[in-house]
C-alpha positions as CSV (number, residue, x, y, z in Angstrom):
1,X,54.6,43.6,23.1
2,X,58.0,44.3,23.1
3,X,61.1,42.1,23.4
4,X,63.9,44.8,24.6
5,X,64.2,45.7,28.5
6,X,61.8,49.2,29.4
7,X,60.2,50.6,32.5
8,X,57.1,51.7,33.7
9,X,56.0,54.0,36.2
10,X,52.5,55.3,37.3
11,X,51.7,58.7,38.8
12,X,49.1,58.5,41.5
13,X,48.7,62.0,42.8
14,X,46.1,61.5,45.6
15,X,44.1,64.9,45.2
16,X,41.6,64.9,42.4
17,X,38.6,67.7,42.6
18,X,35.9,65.0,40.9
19,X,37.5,61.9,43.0
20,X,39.1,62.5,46.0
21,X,42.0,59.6,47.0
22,X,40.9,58.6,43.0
23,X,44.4,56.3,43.3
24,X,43.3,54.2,46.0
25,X,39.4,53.7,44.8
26,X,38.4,50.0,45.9
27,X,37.5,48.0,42.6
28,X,36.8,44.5,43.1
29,X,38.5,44.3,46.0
30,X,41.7,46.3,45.2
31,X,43.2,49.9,44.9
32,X,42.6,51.2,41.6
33,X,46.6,52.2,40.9
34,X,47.5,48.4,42.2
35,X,45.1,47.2,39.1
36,X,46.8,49.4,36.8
37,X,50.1,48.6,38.2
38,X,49.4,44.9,38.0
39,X,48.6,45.5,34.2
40,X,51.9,47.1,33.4
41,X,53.4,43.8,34.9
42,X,51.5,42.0,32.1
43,X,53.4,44.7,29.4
44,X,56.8,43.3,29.3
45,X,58.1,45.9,31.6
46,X,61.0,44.9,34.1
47,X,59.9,47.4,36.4
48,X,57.0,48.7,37.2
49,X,56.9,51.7,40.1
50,X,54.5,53.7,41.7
51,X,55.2,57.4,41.8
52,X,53.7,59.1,44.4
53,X,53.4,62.4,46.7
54,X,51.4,60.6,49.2
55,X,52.0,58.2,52.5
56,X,48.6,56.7,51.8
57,X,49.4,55.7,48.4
58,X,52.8,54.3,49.7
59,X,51.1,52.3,52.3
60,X,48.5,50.5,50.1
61,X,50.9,50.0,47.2
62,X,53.4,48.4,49.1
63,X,51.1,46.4,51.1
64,X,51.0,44.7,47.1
65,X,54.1,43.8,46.6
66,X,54.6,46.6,44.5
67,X,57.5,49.5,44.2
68,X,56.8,53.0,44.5
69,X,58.4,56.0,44.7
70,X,57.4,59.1,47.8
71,X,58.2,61.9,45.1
72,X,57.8,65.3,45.3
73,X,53.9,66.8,46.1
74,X,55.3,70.4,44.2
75,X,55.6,68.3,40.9
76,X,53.3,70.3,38.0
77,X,53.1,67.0,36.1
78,X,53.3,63.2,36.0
79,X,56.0,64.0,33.4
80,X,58.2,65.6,36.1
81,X,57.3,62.8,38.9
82,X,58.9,60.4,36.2
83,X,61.8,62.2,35.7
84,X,62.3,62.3,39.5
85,X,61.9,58.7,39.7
86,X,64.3,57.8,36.7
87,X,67.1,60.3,38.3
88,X,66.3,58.7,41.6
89,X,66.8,55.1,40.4
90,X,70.2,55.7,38.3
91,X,68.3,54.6,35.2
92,X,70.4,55.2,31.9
93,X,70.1,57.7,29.2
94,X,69.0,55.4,26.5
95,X,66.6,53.4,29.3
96,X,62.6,53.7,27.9
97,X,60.2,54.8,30.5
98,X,56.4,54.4,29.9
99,X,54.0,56.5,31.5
100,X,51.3,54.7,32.6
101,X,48.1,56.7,34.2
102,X,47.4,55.5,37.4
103,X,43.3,56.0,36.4
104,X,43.3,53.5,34.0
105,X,42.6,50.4,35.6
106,X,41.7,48.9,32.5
107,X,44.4,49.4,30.3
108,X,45.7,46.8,27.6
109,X,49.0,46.3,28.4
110,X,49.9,45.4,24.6
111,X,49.1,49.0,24.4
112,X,52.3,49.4,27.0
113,X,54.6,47.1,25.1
114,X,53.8,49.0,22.2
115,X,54.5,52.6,22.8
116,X,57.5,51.1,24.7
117,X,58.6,48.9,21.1
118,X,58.1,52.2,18.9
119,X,60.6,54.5,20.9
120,X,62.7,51.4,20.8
121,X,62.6,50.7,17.3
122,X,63.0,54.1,16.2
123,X,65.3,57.2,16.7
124,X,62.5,59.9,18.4
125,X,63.1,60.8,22.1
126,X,59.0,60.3,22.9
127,X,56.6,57.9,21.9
128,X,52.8,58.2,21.8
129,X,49.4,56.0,20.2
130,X,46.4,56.9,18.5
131,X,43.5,55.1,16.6
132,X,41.7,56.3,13.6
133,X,38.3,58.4,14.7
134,X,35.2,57.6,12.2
135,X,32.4,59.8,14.3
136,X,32.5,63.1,12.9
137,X,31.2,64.3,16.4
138,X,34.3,63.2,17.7
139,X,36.3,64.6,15.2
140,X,34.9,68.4,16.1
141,X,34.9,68.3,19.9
142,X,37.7,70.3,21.1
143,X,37.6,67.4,24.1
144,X,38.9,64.9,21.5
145,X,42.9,65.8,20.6
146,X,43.9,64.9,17.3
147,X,47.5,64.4,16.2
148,X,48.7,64.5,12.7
149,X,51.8,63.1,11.5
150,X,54.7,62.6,8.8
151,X,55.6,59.8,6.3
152,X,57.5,57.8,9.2
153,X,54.8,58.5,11.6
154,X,56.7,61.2,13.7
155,X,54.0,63.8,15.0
156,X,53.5,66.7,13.0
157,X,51.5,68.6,15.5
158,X,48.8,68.0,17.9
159,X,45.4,70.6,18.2
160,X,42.1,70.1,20.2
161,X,41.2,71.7,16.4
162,X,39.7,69.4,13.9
163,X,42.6,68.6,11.8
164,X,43.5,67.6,9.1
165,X,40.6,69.8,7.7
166,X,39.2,67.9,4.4
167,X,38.0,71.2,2.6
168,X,36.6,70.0,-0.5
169,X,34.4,67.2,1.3
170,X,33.6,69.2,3.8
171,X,32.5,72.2,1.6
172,X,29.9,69.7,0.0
173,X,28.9,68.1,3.6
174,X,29.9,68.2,7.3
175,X,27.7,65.4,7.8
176,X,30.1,62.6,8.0
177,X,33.9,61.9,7.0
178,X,34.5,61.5,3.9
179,X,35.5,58.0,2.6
180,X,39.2,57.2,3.0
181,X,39.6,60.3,5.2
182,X,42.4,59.8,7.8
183,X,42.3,61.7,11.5
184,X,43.6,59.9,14.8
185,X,42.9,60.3,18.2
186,X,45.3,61.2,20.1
187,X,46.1,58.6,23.4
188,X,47.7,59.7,26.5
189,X,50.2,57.5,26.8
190,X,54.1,58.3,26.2
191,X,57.0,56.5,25.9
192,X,60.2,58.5,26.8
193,X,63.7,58.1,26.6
194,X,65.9,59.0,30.1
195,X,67.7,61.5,28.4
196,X,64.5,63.3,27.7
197,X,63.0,63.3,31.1
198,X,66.3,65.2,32.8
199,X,65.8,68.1,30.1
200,X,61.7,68.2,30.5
201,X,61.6,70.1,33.6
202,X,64.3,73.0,31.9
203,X,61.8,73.3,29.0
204,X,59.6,76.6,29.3
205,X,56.3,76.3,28.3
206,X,55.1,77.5,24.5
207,X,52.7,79.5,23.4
208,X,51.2,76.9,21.4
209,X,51.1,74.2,25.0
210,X,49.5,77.3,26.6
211,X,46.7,77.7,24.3
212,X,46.1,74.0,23.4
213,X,46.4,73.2,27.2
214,X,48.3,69.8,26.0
215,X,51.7,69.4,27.8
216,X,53.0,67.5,24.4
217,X,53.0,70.9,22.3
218,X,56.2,71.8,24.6
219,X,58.4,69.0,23.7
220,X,57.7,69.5,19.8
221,X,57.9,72.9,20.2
222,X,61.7,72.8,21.4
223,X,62.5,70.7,18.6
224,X,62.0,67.5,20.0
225,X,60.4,63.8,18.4
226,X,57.5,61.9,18.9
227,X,56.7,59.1,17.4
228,X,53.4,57.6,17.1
229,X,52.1,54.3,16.8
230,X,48.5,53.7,15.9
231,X,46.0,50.9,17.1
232,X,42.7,50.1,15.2
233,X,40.5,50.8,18.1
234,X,40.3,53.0,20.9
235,X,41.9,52.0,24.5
236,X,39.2,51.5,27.5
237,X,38.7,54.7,29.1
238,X,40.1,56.1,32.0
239,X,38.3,56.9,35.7
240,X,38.0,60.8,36.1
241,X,34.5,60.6,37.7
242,X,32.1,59.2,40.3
243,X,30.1,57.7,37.3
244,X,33.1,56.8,35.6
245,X,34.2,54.5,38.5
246,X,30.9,53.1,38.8
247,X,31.5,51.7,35.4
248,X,34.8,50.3,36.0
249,X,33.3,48.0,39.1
250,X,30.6,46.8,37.1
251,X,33.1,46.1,34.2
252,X,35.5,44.3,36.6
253,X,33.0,42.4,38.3
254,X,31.8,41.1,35.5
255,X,35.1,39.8,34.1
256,X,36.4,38.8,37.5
């Protein structure tokens, strides 16, 4: 985790077309975005807030104990709910911001503290995380981003395309990766520095966001730094389904 000061907010848009009110899903007894938020208090964060375009959400959150923000419901992205929220609470340029999805109820928050410690320890203006994929499967679904990156770990570029592309090995057999072969997964997590967030919303979209359909194109694309810190295993996953919640109950109940 890291030592230095950073914040962290979670978006909790109520709609969702595959779970209605998803934020406010009971799991064991509590809101699912009050679970996540109480896992970013376990990150090293000195504030955690709720960002929010609904007086449901509001309600239940602060019924918690915890702070949230009534943003904006016109917002095209939790990226732009953040910025609102940093502006709104006088936070300074250099201040860290995580953004922490408010459908993962069962996120590490070492995995917080350490997207927050590699934008702190470094000079990029976004940080990201990533473990190493082994299934080859994985590696060819267009469902599973990858990210490739420099010497000092700063993302080269991200694509739903298999990448890097081992030629020779695969020219032989696309069976399996070859031995010693590195891809990683991208995570949805970011780190971002204030200064960032009050330029995002300027930013016009690229031709290479539009056709990848991942929001993190844009910021490269202008000429902008992400760095990327990389996990050996991959983060619980999130809750985007019926079935998906399901899962989370019987994981929390089991552990509670």
């Amino acid at each position: 985790m890291s030592g230095a000061a950073f914040k962290a907010v979670i978006p909790a848009r109520y709609a969702s077309s595959r779970l209605p009110g998803k934020p406010l899903a009971d799991i064991g007894g509590l809101p699912m975005v009050v679970r996540v938020a109480r896992r970013a208090l376990q990150s090293g964060a000195d504030e955690v807030v709720v960002a929010t375009d609904d007086a449901r959400v509001v309600e239940a959150v602060t019924a918690h104990g915890v702070a949230v923000e009534m943003t904006d419901p016109a917002h095209p992205s939790g990226t732009d709910r953040i910025a609102e929220v940093a502006l709104r609470r006088g936070w300074s340029d250099d201040a860290v911001v995580v953004n922490v999805q408010g459908d993962e109820p069962l996120i590490d928050p070492a995995l917080i503290g350490a997207v927050a410690a590699a934008l702190q320890n470094g000079d990029a203006d976004i940080a990201t995380a990533a473990h190493p994929l082994h299934d080859v499967a994985q590696f060819l679904d267009p469902n599973v981003v990858k990210v490739v990156c420099d010497e000092r770990g700063h993302a080269l570029t991200f694509s739903r395309a298999p990448i890097p592309w081992p030629r020779d090995d695969f020219a032989r057999d696309r069976s399996c990766l070859p031995e010693g072969f590195i891809a990683l997964r991208h995570v949805g997590i970011y780190a971002y520095r204030v200064r960032y967030l009050r330029q995002h919303g300027a930013l016009a979209v690229t031709a290479l966001e539009r056709f990848e359909a991942l929001e993190q194109l844009r910021a490269l694309g202008w000429g902008f730094t992400i760095q990327v810190t990389t996990s050996k295993n991959a983060p619980a996953p999130g809750v985007d389904t019926p079935a998906d919640l399901e899962r989370v109950r019987a994981i929390i109940g089991d552990t509670a």
